[in-house]
C-alpha positions in Angstrom: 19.3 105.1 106.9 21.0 106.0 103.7 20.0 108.5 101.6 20.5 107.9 97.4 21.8 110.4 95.3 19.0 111.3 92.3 21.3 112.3 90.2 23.8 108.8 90.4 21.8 106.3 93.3 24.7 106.0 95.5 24.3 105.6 98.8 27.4 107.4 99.5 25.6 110.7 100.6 26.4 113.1 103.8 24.6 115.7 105.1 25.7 119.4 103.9 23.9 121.5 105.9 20.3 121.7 107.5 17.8 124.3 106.5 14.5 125.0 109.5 11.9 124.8 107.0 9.9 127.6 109.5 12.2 130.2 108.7 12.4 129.7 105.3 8.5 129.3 105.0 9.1 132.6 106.6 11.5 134.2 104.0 9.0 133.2 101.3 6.2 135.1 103.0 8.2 138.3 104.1 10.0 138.4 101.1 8.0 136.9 98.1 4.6 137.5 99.8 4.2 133.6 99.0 2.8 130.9 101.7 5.4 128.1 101.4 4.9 126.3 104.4 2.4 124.0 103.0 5.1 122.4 101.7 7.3 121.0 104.5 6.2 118.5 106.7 9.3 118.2 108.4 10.9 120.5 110.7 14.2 121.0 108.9 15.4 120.2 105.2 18.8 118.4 104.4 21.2 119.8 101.7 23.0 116.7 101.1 25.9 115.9 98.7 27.0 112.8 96.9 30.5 111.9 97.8 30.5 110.0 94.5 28.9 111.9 91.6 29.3 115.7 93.9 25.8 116.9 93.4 24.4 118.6 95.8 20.4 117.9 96.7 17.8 118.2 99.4 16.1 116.0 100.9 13.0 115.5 101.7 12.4 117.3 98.3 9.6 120.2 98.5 7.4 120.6 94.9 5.6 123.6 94.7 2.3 124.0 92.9 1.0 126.2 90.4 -0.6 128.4 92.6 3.1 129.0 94.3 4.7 129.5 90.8 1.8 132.0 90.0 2.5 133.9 93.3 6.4 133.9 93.2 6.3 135.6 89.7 4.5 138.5 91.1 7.6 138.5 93.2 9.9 141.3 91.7 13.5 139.7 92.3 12.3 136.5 91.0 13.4 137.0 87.4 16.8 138.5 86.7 16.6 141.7 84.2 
């Protein structure tokens, strides 16, 4: 299955890396005190790249909602100073 850029639609994707979305639902709760894991309903994320265009993307792409925005401002690291 190919995979298309969302930044150029080609095709010509590969996979960077592969992220286990339970350890980083995990990270968001130990460190952000944010439940994240609503979000992934598959066991790892991909962080592809374009071969064509160079952006790098994941995929399948996790939204959050308001209610996790809200949360991860209370989150002290989450905006620079």
């Amino acid at each position: 299955m190919s995979i298309r850029c969302i930044l150029c639609n080609s095709t010509d994707t590969h996979v960077s890396d592969r992220i286990d979305t339970a350890q980083l639902s995990s990270l968001y709760r130990d460190r952000a005190g944010t439940d994240a894991a609503r979000f992934f309903n598959t066991p790892f994320i991909e962080l592809r790249t374009c071969n064509h265009c160079g952006l790098k993307f994941y995929c399948p792409q996790a939204i959050g909602d308001g209610k996790f925005y809200d949360e991860l401002q209370q989150y002290s690291g989450y905006y620079l100073e």
